[in-house]
BATOR-751710 format. One record per atom (N, C-alpha, C): residue number from 1; x, y, z; atom name. Coordinates in steps of 0.2 Angstrom, whole numbers. Layout:
N
[NUM [X Y Z] CA]
...
REM end
This chain:
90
[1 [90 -113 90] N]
[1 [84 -109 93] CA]
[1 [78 -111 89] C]
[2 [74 -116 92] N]
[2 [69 -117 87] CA]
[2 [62 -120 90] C]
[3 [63 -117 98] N]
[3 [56 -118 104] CA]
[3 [57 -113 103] C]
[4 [54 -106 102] N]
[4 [53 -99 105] CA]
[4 [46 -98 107] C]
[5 [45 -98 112] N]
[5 [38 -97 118] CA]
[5 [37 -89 120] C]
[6 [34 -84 115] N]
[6 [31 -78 119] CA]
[6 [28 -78 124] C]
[7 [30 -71 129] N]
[7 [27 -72 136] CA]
[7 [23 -68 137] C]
[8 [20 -69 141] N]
[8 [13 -64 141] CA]
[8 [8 -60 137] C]
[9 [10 -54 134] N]
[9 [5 -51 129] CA]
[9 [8 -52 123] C]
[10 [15 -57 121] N]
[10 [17 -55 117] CA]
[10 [15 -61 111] C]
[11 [17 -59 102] N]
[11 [14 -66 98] CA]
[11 [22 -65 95] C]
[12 [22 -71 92] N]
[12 [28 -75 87] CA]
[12 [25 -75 79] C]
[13 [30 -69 77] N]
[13 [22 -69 69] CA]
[13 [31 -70 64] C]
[14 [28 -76 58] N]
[14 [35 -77 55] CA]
[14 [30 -73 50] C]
[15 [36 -69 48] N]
[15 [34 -65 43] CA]
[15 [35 -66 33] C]
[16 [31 -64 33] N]
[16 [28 -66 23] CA]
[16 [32 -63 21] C]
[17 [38 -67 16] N]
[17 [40 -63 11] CA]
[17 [40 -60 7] C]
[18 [42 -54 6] N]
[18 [42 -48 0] CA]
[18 [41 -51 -8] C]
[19 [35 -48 -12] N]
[19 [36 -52 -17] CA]
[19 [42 -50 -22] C]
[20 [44 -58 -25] N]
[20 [52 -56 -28] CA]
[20 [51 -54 -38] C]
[21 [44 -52 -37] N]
[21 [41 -49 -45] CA]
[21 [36 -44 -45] C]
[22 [36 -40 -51] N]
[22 [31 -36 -51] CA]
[22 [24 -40 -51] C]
[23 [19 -34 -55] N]
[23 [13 -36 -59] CA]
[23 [16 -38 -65] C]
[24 [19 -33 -68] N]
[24 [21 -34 -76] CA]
[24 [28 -37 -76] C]
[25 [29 -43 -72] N]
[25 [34 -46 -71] CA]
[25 [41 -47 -72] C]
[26 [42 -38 -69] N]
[26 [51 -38 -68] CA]
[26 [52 -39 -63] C]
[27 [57 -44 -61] N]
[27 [59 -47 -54] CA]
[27 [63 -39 -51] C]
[28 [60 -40 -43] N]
[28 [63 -36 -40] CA]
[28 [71 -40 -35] C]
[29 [76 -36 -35] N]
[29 [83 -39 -32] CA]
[29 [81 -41 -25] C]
[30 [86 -41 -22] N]
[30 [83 -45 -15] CA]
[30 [83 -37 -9] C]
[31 [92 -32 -13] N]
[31 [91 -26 -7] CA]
[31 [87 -21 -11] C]
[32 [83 -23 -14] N]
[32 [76 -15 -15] CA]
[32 [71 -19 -14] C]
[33 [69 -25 -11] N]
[33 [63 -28 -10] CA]
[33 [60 -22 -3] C]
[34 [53 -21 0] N]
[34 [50 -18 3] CA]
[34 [51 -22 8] C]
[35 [51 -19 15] N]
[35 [50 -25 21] CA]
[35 [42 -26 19] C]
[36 [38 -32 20] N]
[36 [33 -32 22] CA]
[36 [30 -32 30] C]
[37 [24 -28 30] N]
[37 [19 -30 38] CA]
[37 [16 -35 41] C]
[38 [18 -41 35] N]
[38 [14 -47 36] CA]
[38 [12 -51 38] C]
[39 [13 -56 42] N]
[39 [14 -62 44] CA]
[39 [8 -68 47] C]
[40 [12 -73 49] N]
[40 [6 -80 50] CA]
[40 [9 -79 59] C]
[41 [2 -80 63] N]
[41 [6 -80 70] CA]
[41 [7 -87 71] C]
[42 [12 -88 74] N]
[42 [15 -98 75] CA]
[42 [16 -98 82] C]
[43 [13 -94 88] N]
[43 [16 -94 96] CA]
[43 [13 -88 100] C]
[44 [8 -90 104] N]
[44 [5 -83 108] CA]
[44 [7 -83 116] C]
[45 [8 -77 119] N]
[45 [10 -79 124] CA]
[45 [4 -83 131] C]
[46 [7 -83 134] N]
[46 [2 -84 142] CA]
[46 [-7 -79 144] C]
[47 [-2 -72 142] N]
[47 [-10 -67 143] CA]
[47 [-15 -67 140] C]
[48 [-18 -73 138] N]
[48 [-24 -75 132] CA]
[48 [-31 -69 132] C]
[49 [-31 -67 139] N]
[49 [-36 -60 138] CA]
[49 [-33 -56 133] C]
[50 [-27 -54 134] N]
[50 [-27 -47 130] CA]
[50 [-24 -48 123] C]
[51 [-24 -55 121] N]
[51 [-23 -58 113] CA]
[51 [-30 -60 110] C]
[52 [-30 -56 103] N]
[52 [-37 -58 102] CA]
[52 [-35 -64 97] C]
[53 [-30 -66 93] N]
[53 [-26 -67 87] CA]
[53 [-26 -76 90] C]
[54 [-27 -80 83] N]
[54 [-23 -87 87] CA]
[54 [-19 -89 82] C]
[55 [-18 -96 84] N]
[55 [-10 -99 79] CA]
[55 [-15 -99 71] C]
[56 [-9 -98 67] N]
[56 [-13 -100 60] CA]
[56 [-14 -93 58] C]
[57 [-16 -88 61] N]
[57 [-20 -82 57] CA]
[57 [-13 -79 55] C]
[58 [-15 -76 49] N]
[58 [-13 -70 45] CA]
[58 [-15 -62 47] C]
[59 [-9 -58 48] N]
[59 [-10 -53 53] CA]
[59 [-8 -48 50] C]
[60 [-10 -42 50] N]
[60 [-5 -35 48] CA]
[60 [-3 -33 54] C]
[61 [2 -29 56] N]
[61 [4 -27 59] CA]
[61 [9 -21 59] C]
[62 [11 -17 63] N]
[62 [10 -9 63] CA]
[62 [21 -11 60] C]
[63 [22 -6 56] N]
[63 [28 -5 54] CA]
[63 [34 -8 57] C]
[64 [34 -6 61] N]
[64 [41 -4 65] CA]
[64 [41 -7 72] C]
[65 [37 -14 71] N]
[65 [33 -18 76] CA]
[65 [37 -22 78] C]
[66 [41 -20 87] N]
[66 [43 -30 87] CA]
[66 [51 -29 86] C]
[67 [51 -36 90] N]
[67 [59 -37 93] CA]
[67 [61 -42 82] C]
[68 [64 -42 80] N]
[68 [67 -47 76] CA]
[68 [70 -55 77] C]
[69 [67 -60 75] N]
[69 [71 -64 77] CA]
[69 [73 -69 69] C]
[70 [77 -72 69] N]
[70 [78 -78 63] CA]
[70 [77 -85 68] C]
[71 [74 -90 65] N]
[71 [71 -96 67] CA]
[71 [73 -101 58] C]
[72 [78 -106 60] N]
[72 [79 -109 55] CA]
[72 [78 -107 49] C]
[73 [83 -100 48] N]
[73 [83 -96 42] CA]
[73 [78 -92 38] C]
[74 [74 -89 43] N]
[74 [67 -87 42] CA]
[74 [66 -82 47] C]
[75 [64 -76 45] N]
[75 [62 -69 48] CA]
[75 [55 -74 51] C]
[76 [57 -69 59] N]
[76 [52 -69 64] CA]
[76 [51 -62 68] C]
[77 [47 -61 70] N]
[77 [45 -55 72] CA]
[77 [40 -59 83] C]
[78 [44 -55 86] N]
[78 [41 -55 94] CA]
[78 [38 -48 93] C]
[79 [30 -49 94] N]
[79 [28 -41 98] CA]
[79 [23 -41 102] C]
[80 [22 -37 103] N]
[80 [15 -36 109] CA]
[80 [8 -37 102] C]
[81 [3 -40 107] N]
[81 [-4 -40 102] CA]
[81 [-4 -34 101] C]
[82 [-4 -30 103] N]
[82 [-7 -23 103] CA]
[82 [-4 -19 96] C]
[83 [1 -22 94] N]
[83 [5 -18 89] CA]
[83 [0 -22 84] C]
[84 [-3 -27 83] N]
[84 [-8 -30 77] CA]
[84 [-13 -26 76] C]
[85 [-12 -24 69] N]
[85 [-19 -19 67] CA]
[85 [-24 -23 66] C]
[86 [-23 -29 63] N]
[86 [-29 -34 58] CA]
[86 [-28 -40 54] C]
[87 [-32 -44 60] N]
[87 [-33 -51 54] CA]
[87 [-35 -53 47] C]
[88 [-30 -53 45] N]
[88 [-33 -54 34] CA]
[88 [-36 -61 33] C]
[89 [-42 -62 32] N]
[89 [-44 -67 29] CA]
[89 [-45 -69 24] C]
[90 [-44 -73 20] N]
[90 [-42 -75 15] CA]
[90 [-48 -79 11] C]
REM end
């Protein structure tokens, strides 16, 4: 599975990994890591009106956002533009 083409309003955000240390540099395990909101969009759908978002950007987006996908071992995330709170720029 490694063409995935969102349709319509939807974006393809792989998601940033949780960091695996503190500040004060105690490694956190892998099952008490936090899910992150984070991600880089890599695929937007067809409805380019109602996407404000393009390939490359860094997004936050809303919790509980989104279908889940794995893509060559890698969280991915399908959801509606709508569920993006905010482009992080860097």
């Amino acid at each position: 599975m490694k063409n995935i083409k969102p349709l319509a309003d939807r974006v393809l955000i792989k998601i940033k990994e949780a960091e695996s240390k503190t500040i004060s540099g105690l490694y956190i395990p892998e099952n008490a890591k936090e899910k992150t909101n984070v991600g880089t969009v890599i695929a937007i759908g067809s409805n380019k009106e109602e996407i404000t978002v393009k390939v490359g950007d860094t997004v936050l987006y809303e919790k509980y956002a989104g279908a889940a996908v794995k893509i060559e071992d890698k969280e991915h995330l399908i959801l509606k533009a709508k569920e993006i709170i905010a482009i992080i720029e860097e």
